[in-house]
VOFI-807056 format. One line per 3 residues: for each residue x, y, z of N, C-alpha, C. Coordinates in steps of 0.001 Angstrom, whole numbers, plus 500000, padded with zeros to 6 digits. Atoms other than C-alpha are relative to their C-alpha. Layout:
N
X,Y,Z,X,Y,Z,X,Y,Z ~ ...
END
This chain:
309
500438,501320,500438,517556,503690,485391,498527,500048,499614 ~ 501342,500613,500361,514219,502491,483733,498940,499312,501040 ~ 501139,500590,498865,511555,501938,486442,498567,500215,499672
502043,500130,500687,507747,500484,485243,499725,500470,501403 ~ 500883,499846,498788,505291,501059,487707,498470,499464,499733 ~ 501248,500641,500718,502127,498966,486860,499108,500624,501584
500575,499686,498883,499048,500314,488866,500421,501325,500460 ~ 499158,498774,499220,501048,503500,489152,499056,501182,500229 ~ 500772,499202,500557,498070,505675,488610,499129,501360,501741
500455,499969,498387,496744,505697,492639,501702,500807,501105 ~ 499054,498518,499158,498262,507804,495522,501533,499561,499962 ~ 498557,500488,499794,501413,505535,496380,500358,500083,498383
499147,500176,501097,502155,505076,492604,500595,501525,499572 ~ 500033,498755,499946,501892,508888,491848,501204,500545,500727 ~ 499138,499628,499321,504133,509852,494564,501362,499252,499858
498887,500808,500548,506673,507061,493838,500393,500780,498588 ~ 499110,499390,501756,507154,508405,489897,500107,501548,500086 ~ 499597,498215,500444,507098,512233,490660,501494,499681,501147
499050,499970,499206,509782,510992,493403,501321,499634,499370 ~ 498857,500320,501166,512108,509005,490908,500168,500957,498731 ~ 499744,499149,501282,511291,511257,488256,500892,501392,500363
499612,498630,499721,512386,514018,490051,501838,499876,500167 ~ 498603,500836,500037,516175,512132,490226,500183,499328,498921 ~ 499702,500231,501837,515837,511723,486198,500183,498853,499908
499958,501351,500327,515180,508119,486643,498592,499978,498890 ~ 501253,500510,501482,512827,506841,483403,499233,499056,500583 ~ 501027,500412,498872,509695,506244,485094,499126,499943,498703
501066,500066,501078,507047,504711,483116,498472,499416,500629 ~ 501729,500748,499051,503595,503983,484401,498955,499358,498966 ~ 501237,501140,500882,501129,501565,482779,498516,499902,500199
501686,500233,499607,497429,502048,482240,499678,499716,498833 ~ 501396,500449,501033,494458,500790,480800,499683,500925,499116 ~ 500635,499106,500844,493546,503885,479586,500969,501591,500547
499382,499065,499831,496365,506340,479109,499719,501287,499578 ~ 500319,498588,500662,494639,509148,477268,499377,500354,501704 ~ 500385,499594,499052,493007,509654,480938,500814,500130,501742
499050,499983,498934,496022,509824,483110,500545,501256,499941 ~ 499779,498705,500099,497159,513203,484151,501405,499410,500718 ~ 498666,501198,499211,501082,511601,484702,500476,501563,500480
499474,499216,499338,503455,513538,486908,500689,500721,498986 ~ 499167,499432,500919,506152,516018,484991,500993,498900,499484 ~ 498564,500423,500623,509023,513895,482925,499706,498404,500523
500505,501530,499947,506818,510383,483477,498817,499995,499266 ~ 500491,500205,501302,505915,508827,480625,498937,498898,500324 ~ 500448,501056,500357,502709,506534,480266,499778,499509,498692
499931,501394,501217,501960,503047,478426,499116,499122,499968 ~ 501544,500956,499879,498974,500985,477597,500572,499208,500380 ~ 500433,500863,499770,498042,497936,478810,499054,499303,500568
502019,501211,499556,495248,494936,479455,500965,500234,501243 ~ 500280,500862,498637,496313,494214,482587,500180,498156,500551 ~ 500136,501339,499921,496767,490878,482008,501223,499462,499318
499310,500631,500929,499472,490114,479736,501223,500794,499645 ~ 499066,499421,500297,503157,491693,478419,499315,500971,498875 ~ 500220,499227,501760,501495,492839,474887,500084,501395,500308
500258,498771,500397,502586,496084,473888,501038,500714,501040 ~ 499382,499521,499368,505021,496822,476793,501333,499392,500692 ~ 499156,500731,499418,507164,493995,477714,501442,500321,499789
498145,499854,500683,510439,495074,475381,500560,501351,500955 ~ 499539,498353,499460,510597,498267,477869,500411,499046,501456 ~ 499745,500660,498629,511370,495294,480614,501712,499617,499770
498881,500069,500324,514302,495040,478737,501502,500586,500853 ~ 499408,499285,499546,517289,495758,481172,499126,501015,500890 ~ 500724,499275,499122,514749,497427,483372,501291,500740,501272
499618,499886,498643,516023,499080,486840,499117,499014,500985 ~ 501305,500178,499352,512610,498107,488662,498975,499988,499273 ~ 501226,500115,499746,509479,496740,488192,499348,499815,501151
500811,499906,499450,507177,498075,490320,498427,499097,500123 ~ 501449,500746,499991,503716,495864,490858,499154,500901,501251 ~ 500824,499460,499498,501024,497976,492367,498524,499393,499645
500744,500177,500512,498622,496775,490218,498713,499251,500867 ~ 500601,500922,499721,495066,495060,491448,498714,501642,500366 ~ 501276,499948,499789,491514,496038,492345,499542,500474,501426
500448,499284,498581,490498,498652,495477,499490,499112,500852 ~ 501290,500896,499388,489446,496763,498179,498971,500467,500726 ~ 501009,499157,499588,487989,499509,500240,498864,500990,498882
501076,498571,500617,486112,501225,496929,500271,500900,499686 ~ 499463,498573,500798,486281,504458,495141,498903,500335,501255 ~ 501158,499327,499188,483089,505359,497744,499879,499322,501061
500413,500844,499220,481574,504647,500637,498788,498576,499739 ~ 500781,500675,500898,479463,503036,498503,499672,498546,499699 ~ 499094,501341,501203,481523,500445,496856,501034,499048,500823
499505,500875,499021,482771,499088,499985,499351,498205,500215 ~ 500269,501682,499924,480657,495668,500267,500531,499253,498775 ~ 499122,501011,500693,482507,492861,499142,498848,498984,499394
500621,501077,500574,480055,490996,497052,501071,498416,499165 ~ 499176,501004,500621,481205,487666,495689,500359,500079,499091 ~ 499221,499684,501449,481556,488987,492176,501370,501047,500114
498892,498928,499536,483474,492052,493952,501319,499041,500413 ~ 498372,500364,499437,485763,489552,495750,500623,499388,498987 ~ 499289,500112,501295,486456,487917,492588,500844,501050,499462
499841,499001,500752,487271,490716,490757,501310,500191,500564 ~ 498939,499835,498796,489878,491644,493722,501189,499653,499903 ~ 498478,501150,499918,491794,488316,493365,500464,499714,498698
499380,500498,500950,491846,487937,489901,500636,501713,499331 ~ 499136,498746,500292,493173,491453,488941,501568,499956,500997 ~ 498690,499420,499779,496045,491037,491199,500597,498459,499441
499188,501297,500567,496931,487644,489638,500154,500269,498656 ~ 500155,499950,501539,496325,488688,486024,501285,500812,499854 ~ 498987,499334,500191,498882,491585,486829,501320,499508,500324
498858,501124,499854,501200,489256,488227,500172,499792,499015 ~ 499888,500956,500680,501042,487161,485927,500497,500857,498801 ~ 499098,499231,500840,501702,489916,483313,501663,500209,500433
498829,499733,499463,504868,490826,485367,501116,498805,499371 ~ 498914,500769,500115,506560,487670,485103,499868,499267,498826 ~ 499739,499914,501574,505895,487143,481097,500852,500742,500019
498825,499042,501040,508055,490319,480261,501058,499822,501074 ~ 499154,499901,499416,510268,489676,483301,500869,498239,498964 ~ 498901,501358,500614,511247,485760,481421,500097,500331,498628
499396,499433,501060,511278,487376,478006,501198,500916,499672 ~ 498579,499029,499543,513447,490020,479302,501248,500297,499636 ~ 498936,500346,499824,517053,490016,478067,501007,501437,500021
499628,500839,499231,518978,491302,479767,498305,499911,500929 ~ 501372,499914,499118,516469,490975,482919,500464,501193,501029 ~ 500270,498965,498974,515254,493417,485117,500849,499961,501522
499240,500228,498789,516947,494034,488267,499674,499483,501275 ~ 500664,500563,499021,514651,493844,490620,498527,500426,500083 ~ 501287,499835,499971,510694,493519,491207,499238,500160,501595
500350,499669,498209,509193,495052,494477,498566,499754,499834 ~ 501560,500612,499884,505707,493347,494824,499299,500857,501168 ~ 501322,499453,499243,502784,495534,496606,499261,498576,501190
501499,500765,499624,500852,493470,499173,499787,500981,501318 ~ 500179,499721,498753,499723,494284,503259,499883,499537,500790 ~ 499492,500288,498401,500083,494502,506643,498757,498643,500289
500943,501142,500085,496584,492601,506065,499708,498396,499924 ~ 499934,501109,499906,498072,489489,505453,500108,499329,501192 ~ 500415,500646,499015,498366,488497,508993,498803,499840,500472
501535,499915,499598,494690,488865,509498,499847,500564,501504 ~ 500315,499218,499048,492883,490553,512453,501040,499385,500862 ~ 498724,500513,498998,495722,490128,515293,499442,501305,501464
500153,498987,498987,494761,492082,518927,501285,499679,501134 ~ 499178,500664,498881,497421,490153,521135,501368,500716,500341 ~ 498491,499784,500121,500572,491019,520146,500718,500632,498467
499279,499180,500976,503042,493370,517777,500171,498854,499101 ~ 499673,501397,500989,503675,490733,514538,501248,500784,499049 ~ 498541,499614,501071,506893,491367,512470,499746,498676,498475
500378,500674,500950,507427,489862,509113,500037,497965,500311 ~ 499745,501361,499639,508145,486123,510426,498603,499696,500575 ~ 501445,500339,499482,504365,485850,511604,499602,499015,498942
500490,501029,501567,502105,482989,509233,498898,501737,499876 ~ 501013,499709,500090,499381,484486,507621,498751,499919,501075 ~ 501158,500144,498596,495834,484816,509047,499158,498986,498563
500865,500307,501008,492638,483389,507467,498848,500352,499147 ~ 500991,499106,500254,490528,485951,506708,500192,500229,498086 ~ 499990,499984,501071,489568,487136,503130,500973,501193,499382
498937,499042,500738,492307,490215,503416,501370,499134,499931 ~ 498817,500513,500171,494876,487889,504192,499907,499051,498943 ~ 499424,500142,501386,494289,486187,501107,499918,500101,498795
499305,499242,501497,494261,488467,498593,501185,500478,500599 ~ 498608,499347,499972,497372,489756,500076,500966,498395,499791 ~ 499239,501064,500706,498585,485769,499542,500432,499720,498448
499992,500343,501398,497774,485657,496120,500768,501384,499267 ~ 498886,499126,500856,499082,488865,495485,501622,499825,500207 ~ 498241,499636,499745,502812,488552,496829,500077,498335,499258
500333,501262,501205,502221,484616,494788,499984,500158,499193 ~ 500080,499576,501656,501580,486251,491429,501400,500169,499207 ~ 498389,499780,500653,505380,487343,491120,501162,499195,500595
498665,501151,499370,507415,484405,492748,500268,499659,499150 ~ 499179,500912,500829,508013,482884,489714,501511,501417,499345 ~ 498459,499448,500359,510469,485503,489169,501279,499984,500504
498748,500609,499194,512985,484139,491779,500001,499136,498847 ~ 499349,501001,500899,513179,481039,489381,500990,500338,498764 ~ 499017,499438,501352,515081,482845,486709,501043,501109,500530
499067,499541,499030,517612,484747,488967,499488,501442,500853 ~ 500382,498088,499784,515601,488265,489624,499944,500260,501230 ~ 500480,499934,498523,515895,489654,493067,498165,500597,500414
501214,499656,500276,512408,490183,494480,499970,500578,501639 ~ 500572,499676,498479,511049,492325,497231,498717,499865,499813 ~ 501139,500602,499060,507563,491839,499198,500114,501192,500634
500482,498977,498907,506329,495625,500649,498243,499721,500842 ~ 501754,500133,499564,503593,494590,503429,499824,501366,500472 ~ 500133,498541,499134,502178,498253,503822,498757,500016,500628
501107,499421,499062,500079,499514,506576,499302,500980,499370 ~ 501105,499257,500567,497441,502115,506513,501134,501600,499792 ~ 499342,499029,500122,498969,505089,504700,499938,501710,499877
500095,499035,499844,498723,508506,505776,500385,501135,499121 ~ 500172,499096,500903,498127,511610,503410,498727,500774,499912 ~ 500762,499331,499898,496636,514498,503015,499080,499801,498555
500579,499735,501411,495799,513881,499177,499061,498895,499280 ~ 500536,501006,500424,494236,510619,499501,499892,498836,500826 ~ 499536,501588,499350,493864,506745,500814,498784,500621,501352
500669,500052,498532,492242,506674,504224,499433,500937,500898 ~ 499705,499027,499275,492966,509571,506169,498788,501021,499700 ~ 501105,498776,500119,490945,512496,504922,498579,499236,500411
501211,500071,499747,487668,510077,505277,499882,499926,501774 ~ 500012,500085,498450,488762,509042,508970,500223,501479,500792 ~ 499833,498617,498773,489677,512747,510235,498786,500835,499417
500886,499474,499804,486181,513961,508858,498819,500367,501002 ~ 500144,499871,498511,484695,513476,512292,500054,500910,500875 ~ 499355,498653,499353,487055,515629,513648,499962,501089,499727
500315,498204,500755,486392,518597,511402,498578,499747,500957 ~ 501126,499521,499596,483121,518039,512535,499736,500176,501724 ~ 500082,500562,499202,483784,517643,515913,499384,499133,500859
500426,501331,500035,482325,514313,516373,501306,498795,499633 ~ 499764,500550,499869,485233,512265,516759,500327,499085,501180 ~ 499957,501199,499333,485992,508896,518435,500582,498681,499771
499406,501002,500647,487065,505392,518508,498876,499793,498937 ~ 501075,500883,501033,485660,503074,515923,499794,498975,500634 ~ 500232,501213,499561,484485,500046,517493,500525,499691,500940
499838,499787,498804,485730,499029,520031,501835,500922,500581 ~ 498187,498939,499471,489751,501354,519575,500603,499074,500255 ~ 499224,500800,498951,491616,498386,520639,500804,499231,498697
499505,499789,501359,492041,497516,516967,501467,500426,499438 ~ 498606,499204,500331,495735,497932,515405,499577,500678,499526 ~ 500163,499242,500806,496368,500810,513667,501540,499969,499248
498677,499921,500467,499751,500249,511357,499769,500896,499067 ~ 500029,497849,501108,499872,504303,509885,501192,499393,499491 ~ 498722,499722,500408,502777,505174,507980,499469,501068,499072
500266,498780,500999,503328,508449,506230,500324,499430,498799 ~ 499951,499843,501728,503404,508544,502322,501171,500202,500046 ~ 498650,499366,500449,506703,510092,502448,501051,498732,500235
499515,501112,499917,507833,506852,504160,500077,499115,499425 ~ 500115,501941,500975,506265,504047,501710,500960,500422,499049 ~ 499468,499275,501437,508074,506421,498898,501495,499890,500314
499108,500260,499322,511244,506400,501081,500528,498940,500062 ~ 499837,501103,499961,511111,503007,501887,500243,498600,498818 ~ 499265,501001,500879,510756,501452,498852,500618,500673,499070
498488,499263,500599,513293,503488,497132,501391,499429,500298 ~ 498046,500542,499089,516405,502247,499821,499251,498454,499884 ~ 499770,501511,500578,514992,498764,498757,500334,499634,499082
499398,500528,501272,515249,498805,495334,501375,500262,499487 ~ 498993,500021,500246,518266,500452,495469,501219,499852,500916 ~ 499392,500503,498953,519964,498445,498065,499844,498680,498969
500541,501404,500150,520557,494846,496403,500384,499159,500556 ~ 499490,501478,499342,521645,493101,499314,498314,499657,500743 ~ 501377,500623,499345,517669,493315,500404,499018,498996,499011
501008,501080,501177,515330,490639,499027,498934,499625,501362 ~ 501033,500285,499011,512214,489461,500845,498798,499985,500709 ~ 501188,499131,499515,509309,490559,502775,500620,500734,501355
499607,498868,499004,509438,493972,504984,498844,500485,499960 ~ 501187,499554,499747,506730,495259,506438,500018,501346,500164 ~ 500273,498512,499897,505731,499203,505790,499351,500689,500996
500944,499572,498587,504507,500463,508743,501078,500634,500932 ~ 499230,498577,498848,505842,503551,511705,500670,498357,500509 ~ 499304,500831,498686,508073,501890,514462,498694,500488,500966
500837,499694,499015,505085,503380,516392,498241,499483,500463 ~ 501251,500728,500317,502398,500541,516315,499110,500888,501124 ~ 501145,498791,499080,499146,502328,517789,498956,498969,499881
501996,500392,500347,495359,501323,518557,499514,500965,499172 ~ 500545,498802,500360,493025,503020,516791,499409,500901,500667 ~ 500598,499274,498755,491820,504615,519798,501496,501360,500271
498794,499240,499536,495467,506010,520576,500233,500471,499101 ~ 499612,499045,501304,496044,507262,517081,498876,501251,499739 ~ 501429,499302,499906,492365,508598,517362,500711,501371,500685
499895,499035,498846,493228,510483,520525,501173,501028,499127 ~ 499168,499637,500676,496521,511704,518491,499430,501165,498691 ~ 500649,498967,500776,494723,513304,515623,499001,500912,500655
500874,498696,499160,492425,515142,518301,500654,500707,500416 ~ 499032,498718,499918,495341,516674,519526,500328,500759,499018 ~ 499089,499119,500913,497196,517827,516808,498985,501067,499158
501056,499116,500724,493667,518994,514958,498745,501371,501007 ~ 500892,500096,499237,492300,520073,518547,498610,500147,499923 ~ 501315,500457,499786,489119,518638,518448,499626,499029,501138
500252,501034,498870,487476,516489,521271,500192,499276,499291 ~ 500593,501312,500263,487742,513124,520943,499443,499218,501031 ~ 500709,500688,498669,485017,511173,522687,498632,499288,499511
501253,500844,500492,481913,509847,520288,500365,498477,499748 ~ 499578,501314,501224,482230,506205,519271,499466,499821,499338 ~ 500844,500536,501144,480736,504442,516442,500130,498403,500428
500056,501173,499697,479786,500986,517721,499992,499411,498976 ~ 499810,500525,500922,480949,498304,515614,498820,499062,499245 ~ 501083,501013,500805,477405,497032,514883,499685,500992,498413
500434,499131,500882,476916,500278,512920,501371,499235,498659 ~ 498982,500416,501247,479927,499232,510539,499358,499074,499330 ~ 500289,501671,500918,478998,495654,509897,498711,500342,499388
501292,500135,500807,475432,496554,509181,500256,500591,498619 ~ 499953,499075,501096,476525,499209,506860,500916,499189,498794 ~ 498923,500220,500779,479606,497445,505194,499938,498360,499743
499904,501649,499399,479146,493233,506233,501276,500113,500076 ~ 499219,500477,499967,481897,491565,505717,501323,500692,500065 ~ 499459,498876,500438,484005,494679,504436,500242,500885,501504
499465,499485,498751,483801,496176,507803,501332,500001,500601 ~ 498572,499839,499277,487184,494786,508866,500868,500472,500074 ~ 498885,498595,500358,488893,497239,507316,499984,501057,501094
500054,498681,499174,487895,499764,509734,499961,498886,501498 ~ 500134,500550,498712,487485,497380,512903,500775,498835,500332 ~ 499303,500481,499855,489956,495041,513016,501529,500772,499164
499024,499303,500268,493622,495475,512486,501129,499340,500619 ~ 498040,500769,499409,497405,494128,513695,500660,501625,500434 ~ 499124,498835,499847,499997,496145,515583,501433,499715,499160
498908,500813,500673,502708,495238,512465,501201,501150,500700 ~ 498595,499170,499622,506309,496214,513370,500892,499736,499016 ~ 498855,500209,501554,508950,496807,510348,501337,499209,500421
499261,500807,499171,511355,494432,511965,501414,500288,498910 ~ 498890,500383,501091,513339,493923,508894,500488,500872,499256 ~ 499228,498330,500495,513540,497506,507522,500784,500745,500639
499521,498943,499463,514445,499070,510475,501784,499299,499867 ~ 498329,500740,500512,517452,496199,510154,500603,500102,499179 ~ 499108,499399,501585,518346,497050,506686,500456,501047,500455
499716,498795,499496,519148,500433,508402,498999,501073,499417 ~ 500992,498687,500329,516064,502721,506880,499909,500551,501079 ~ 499865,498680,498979,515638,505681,508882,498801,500904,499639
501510,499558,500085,511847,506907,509048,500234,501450,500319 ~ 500516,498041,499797,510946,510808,508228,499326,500487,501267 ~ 500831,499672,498736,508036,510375,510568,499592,498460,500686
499484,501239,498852,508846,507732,513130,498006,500010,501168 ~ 501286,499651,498773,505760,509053,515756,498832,500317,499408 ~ 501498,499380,500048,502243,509583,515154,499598,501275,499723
500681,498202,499626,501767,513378,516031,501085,500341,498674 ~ 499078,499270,501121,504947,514345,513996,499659,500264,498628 ~ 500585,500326,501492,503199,512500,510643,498946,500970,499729
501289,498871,499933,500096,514645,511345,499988,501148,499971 ~ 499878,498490,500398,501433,517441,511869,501078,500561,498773 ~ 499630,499961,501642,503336,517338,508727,498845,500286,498879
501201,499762,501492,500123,516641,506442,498728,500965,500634 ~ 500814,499219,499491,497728,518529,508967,500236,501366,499767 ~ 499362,498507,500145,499664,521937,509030,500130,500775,498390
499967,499001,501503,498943,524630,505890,501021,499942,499831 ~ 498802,499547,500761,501649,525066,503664,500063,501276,499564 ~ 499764,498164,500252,502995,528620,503141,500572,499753,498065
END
């Protein structure tokens, strides 16, 4: 089948189209600037603004999947590019509405229509949570991650109104050796200088790469699921206990902290990324019957930790 992938360009999209492609599904990925995309083998890219169908919508035609990845880093290409200035948080919210909003032009032009549209948002939308595990039936929080993750899973509702099934992936923090999070948080540990962050007590909702790629695969091609499902291990962790976890498996001590004043000074507002956090639980996936590669902590690690022969 025909599966877009808007935004496909970043780690999860990447791994999603060499994964379908590799099962001779017609994977097409959409950028701004396709002369500078190095696409996987036997996935094809396709301009576009970002904002609008022009130039790509007739390929929505009978689609399998549209993918929505699309929107605006919130942690930064650097450590750099982490403070959230007010033009930054702009920027944020209106890139994932513009791509929306493209989505569901070529999804009502469509004929026939697409099958189904799996919307990107995160575990982030409940906002900082220390109390208790949250499954998808939680509200939102009120913080500024929980709502760009409102406005993003908002951008593509109007495609229920015209019959399209729609999924909602809230993903946690996603583990890989080739990108996203991970390599900056286990630099520490090479050095041996790791520790909690702040005060460890912090969720930590991991999930391997192999899982988000997994996961939303047996959604889109399952169509009795529709909804929101939250991406994240069955093995909610602190960041202290996941900490301790990567000191094993890499053996390095773990035992420095980084007090959370050092964050905020460095990052403001932006900090919460690293110091707050939810323990999300996939409530509703594990009910669909998915069946996680790497269920545990150590297992995931020592998957992407361990050389390859």
């Amino acid at each position: 089948m025909r599966i877009i992938i808007t935004g496909g360009t970043g780690l999860i999209g990447r791994a999603l189209a060499e994964s379908l492609a590799a099962d001779e599904h017609e994977v097409i990925l959409l950028s701004r600037d396709p002369r500078r995309v190095a696409a996987p083998p036997r996935v094809q890219v396709t301009a576009w603004d970002g904002v609008s169908a022009n130039g790509w919508g007739s390929l929505a035609d009978g689609a399998g999947a549209i993918i929505n990845l699309a929107g605006e880093s919130i942690a930064g290409d650097s450590l750099l590019s982490i403070r959230w200035t007010p033009e930054r948080k702009q920027r944020i919210l209106h890139s994932r509405q513009s791509a929306g909003a493209a989505v569901v032009e070529a999804v009502r032009t469509a004929q026939p229509k697409p099958k189904v549209i799996l919307q990107v948002s995160a575990v982030g939308y409940y906002g900082p949570r220390v109390d208790s595990q949250v499954d998808e039936s939680a509200p939102p929080g009120t913080d500024f991650l929980a709502q760009v993750c409102q406005v993003w899973e908002a951008s593509t509702q109007m495609v229920e109104t015209v019959g399209v099934r729609r999924v909602v992936t809230r993903i946690g923090i996603v583990l890989s050796a080739g990108g996203g999070a991970l390599p900056r948080q286990l630099l520490p540990f090479r050095l041996f200088a790791g520790g909690p962050i702040g005060s460890g007590k912090q969720g930590y909702p991991w999930i391997h790469l192999a899982d988000v790629v997994g996961a939303m695969r047996f959604l889109i091609e399952n169509p009795a699921e529709s909804g929101v499902y939250n991406l994240c291990a069955p093995d909610p962790l602190t960041n202290a206990a996941f900490g301790r976890a990567a000191a094993r498996v890499m053996r390095r001590p773990y035992w420095i902290p980084v007090p959370a004043v050092v964050f905020r000074l460095a990052f403001g507002e932006a900090a919460t990324i690293l110091l707050d956090g939810q323990m999300a639980y996939p409530k509703r996936l594990l009910e669909a019957g998915y069946v996680f590669c790497f269920p545990q902590a150590g297992e995931a690690l020592k998957d992407i930790l361990t050389p390859r022969r």
